[in-house]
py3Dmol code that shows the C-alpha trace and the ligand (Angstrom):
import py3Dmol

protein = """\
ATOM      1  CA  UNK A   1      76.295  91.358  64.919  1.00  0.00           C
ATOM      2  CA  UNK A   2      78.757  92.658  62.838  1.00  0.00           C
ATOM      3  CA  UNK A   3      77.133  95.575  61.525  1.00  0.00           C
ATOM      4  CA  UNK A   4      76.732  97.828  65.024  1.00  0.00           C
ATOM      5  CA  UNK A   5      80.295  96.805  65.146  1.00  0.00           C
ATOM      6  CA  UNK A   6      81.318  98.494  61.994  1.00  0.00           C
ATOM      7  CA  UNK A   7      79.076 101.505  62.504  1.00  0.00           C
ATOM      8  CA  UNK A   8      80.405 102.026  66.006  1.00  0.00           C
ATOM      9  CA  UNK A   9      83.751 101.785  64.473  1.00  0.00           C
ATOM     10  CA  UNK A  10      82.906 104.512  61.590  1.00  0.00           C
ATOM     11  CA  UNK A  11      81.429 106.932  65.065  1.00  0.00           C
ATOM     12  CA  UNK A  12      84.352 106.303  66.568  1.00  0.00           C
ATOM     13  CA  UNK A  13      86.570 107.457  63.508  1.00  0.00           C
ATOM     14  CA  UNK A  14      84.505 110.073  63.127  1.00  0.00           C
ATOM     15  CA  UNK A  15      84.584 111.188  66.487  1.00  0.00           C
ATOM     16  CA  UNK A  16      88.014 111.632  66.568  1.00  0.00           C
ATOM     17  CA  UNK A  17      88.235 113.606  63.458  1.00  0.00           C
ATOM     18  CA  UNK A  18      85.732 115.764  65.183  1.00  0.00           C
ATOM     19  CA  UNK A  19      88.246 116.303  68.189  1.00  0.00           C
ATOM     20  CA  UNK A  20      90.106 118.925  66.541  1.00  0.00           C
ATOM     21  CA  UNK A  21      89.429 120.968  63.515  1.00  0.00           C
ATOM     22  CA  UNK A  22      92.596 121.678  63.035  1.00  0.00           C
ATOM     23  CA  UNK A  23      93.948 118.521  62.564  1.00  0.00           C
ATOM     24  CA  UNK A  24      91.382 118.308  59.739  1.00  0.00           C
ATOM     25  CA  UNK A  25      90.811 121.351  57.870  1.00  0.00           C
ATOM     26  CA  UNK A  26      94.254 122.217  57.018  1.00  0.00           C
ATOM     27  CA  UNK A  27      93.600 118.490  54.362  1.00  0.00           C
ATOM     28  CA  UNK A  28      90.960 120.562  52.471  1.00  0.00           C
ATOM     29  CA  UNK A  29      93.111 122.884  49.928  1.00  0.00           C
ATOM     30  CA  UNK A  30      90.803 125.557  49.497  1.00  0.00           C
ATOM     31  CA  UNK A  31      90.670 126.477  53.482  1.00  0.00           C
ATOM     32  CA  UNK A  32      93.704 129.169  54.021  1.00  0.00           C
ATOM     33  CA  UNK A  33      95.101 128.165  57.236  1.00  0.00           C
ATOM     34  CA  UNK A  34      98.471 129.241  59.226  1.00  0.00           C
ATOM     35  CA  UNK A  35      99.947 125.921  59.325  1.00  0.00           C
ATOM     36  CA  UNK A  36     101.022 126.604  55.945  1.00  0.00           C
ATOM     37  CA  UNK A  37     103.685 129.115  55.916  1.00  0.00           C
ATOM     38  CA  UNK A  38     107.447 129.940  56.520  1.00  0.00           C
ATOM     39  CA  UNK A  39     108.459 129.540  59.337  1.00  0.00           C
ATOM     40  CA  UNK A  40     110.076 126.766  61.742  1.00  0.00           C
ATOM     41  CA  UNK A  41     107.341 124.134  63.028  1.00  0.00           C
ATOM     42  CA  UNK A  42     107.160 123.007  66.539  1.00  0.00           C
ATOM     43  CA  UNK A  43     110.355 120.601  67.618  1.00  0.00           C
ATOM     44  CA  UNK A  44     111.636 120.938  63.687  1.00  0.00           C
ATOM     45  CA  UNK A  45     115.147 121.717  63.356  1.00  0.00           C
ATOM     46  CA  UNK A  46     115.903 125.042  63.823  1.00  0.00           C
ATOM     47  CA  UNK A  47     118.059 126.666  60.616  1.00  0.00           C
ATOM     48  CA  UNK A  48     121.484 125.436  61.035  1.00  0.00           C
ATOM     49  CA  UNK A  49     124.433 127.736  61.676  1.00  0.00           C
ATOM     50  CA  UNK A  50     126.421 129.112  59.484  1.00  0.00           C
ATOM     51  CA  UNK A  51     129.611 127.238  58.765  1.00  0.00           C
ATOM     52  CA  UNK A  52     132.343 128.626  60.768  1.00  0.00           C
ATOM     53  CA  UNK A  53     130.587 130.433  63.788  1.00  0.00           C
ATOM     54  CA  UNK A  54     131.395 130.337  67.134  1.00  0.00           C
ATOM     55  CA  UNK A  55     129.173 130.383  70.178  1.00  0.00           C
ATOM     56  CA  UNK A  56     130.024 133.777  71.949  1.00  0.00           C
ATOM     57  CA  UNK A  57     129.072 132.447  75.422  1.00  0.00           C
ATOM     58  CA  UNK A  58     131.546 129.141  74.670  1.00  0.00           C
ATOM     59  CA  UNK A  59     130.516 125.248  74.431  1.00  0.00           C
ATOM     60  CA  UNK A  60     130.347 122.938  77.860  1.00  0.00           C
ATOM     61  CA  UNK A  61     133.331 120.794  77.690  1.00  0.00           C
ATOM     62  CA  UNK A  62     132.726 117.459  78.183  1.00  0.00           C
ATOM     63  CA  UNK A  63     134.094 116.096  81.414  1.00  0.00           C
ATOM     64  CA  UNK A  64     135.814 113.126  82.491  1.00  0.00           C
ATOM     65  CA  UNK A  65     137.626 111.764  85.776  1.00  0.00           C
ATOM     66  CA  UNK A  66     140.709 112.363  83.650  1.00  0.00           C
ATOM     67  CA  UNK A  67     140.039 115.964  82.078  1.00  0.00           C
ATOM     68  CA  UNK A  68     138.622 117.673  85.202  1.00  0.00           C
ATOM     69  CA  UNK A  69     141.825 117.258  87.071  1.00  0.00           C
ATOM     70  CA  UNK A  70     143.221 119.104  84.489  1.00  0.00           C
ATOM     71  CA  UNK A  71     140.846 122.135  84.676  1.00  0.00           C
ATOM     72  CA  UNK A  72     142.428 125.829  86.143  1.00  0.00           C
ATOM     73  CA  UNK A  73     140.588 127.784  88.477  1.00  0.00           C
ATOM     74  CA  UNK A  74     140.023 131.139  87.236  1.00  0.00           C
ATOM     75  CA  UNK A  75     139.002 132.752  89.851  1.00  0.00           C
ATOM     76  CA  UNK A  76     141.328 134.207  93.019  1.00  0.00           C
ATOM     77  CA  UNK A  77     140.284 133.219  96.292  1.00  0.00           C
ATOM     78  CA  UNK A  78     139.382 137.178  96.571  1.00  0.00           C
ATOM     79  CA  UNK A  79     136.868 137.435  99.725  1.00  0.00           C
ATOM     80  CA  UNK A  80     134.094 138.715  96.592  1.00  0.00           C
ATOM     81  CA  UNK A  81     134.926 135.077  95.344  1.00  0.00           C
ATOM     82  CA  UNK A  82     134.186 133.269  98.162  1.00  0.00           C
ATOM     83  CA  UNK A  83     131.596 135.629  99.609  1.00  0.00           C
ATOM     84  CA  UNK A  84     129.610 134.915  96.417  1.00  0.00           C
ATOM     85  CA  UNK A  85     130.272 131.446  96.680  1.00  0.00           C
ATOM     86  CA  UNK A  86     129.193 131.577 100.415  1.00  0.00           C
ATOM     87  CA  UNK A  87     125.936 132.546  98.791  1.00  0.00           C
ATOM     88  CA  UNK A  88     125.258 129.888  96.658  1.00  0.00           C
ATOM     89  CA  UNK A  89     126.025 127.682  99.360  1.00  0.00           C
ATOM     90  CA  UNK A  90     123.909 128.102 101.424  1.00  0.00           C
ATOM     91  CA  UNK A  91     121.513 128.285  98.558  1.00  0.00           C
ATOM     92  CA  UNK A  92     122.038 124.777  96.828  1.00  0.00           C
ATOM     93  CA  UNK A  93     124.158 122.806  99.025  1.00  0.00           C
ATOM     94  CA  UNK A  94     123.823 123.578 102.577  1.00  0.00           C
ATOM     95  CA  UNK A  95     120.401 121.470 102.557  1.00  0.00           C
ATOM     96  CA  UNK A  96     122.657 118.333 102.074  1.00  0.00           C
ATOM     97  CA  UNK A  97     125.755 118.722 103.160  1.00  0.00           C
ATOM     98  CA  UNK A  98     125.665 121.245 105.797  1.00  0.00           C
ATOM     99  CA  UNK A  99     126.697 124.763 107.380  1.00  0.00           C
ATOM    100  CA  UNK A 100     129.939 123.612 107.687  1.00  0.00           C
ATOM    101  CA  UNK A 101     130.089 121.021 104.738  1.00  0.00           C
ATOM    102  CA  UNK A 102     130.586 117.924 107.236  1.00  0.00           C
ATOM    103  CA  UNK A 103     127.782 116.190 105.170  1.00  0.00           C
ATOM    104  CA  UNK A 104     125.072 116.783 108.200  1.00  0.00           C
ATOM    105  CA  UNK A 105     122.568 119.253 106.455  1.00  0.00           C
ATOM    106  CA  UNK A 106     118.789 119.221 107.334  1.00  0.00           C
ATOM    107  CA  UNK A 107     117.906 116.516 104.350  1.00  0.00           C
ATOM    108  CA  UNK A 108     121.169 114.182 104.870  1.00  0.00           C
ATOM    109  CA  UNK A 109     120.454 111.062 106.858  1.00  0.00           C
ATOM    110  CA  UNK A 110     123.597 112.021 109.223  1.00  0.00           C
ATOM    111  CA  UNK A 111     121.044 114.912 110.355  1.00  0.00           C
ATOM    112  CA  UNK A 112     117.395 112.616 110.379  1.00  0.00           C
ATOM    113  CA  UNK A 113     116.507 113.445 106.530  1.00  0.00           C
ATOM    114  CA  UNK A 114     115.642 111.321 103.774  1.00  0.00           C
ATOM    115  CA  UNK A 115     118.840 111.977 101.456  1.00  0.00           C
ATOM    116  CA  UNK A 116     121.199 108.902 102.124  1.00  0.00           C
ATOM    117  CA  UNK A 117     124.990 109.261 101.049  1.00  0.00           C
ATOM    118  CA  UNK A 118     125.454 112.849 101.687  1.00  0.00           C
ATOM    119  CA  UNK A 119     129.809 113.124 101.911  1.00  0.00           C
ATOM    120  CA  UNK A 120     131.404 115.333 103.684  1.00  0.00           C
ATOM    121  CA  UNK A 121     133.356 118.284 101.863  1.00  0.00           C
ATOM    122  CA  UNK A 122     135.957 119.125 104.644  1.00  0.00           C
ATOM    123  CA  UNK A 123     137.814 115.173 105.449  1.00  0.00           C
ATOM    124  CA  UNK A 124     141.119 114.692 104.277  1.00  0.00           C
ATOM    125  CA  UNK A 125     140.084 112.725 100.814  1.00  0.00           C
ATOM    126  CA  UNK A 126     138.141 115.361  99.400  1.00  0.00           C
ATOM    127  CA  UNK A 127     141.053 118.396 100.481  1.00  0.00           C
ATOM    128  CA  UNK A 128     143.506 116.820  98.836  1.00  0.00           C
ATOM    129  CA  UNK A 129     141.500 116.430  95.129  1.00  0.00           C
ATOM    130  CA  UNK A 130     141.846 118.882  92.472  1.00  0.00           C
ATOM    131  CA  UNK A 131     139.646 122.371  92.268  1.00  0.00           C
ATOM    132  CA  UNK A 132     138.208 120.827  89.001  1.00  0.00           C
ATOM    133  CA  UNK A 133     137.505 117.474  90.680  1.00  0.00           C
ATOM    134  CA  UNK A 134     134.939 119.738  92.503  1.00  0.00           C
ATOM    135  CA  UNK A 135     133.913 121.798  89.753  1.00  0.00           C
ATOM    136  CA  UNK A 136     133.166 118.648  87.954  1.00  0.00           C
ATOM    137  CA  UNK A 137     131.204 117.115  90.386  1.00  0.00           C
ATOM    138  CA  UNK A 138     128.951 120.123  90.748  1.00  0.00           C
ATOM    139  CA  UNK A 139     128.409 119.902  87.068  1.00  0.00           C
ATOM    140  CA  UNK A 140     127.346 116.350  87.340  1.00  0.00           C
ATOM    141  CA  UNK A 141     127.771 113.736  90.106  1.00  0.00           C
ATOM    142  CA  UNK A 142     127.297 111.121  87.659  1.00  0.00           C
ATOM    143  CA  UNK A 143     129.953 112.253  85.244  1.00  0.00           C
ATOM    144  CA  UNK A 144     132.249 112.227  87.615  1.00  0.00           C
ATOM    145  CA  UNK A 145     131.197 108.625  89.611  1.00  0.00           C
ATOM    146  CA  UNK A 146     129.145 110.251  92.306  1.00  0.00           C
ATOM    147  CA  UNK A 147     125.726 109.681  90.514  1.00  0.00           C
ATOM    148  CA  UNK A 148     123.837 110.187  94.248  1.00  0.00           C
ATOM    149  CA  UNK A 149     124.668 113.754  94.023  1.00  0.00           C
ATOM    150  CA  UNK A 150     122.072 115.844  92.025  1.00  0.00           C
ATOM    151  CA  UNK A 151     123.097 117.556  88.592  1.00  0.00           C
ATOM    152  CA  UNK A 152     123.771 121.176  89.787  1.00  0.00           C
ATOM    153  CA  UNK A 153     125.257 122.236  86.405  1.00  0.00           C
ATOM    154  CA  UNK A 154     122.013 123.777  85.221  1.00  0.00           C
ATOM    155  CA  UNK A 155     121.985 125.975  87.723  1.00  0.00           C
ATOM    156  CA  UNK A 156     124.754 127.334  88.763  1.00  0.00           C
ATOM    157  CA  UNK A 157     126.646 128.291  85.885  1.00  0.00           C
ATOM    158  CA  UNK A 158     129.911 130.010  84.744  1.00  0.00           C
ATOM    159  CA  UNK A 159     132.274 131.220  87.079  1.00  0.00           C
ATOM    160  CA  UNK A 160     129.869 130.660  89.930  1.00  0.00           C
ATOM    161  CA  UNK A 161     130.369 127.051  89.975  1.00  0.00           C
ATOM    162  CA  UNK A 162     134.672 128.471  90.957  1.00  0.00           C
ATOM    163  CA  UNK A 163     132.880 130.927  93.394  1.00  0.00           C
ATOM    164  CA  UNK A 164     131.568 127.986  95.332  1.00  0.00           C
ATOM    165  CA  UNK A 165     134.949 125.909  94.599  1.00  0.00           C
ATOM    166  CA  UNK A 166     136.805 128.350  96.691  1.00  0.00           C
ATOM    167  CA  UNK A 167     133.858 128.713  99.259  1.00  0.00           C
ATOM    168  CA  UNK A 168     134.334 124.832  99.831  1.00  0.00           C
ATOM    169  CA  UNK A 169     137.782 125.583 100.024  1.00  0.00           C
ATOM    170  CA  UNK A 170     137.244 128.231 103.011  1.00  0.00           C
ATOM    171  CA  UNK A 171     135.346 125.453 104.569  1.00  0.00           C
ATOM    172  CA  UNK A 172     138.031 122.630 104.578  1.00  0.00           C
ATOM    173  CA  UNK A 173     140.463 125.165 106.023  1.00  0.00           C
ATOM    174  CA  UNK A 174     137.750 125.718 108.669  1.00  0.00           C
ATOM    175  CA  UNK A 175     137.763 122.426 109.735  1.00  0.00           C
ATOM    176  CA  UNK A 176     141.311 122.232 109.837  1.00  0.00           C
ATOM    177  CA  UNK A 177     142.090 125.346 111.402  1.00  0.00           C
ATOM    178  CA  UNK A 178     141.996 124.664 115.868  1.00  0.00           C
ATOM    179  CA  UNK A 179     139.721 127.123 116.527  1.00  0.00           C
ATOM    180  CA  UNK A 180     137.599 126.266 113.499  1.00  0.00           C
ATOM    181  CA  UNK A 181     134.133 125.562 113.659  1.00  0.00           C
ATOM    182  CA  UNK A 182     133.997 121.551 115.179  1.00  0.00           C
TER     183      UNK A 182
END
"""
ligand_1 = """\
43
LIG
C 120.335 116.634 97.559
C 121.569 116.499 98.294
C 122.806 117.183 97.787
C 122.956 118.510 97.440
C 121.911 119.603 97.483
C 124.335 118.676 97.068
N 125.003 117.484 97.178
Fe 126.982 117.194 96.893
N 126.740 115.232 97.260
C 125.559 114.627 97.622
C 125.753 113.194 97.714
C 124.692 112.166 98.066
C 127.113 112.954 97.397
C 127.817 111.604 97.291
C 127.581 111.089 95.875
C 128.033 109.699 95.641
O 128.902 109.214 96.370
O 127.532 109.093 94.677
C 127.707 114.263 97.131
C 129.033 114.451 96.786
C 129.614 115.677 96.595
C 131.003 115.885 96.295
C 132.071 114.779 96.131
C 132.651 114.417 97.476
C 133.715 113.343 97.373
O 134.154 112.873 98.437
O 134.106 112.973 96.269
C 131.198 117.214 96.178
C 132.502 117.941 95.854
C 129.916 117.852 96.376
N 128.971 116.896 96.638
C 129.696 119.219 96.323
C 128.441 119.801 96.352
C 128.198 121.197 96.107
C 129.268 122.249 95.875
C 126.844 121.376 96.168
C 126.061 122.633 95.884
C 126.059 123.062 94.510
C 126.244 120.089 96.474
N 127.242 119.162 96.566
C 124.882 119.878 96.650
C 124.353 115.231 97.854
C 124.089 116.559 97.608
"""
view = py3Dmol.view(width=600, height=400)
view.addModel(protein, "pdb")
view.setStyle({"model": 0}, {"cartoon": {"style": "trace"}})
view.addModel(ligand_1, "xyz")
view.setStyle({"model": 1}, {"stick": {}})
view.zoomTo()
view.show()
């Protein structure tokens, strides 16, 4: 009985040796292969930086309820600005919380979808918080204790993220404004 077992067991080693050479060959010294060479293996540590450099495109500061309040918008509410920010928008954040940023878009369950939570953008609460409050959230939503909002920092980066600041802004005065939409 035992026997099979062990020779099974040795076929089954053996087997998965035979998967893939070259997991195997590079062990016999006299095969040249290109796994051994200079150069920076898969997932290994890339060479560190030199002491004292700088990253030319600047770090992400990390955020906090505290520190985004502090932030300053760079960017004038120029009509480029919020034109640009208009854009993006209606590209990443119209689905949710709506043309008009009540918090109706086509995917919030205040318009039918399957996105629960969706806030509005335009009430009081949210007018009165700080340009980096917003900035922040649209960074990350969880950073910033609204963890049902998506992570949009990966994609919209830079001085977009104040583009679509000031668009928001365009749409609370909207909402106040009489003859503003609803
Ligand atoms: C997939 C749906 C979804 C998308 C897309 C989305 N949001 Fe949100 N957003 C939410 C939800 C849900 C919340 C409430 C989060 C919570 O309370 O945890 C929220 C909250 C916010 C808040 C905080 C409101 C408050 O009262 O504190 C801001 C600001 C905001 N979103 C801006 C944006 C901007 C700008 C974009 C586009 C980059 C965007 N959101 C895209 C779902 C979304």
């Amino acid at each position: 009985m035992r026997r099979p077992g062990a020779a099974l067991a040795a076929l089954a080693a053996l087997a998965t040796l035979a998967c893939n050479p070259d997991d195997v060959v590079h062990r016999i010294g006299w095969f040249a292969t290109m796994r051994h060479q200079r150069s920076i293996k898969p997932y290994a540590r890339p060479i560190p930086p030199v002491p004292g450099t700088v990253p030319m495109t600047g770090a992400e500061p990390l955020m906090s309820l505290q520190t985004a309040d502090r932030l300053a918008n760079p960017r004038t509410r120029t009509s480029e600005s919020i034109n640009h920010g208009r854009f993006l928008y209606e590209t990443y954040c119209l689905v949710c919380h709506g043309p008009t940023g009540h918090g109706d878009g086509p995917i919030s369950s205040a318009a039918g979808g399957p996105f629960f939570g969706v806030r509005s953008l335009v009430n009081d609460t949210i007018a009165r918080r700080t340009d980096g409050y917003i900035y922040a959230v649209i960074v990350s939503g969880q950073v910033m204790g609204r963890g049902l909002m998506p992570v949009y920092g990966d994609k919209v980066r830079g001085a977009d993220r104040w583009d679509l600041v000031n668009y928001v802004r365009t749409l609370q005065a909207g909402a106040k404004s009489p003859t503003g939409r609803r």
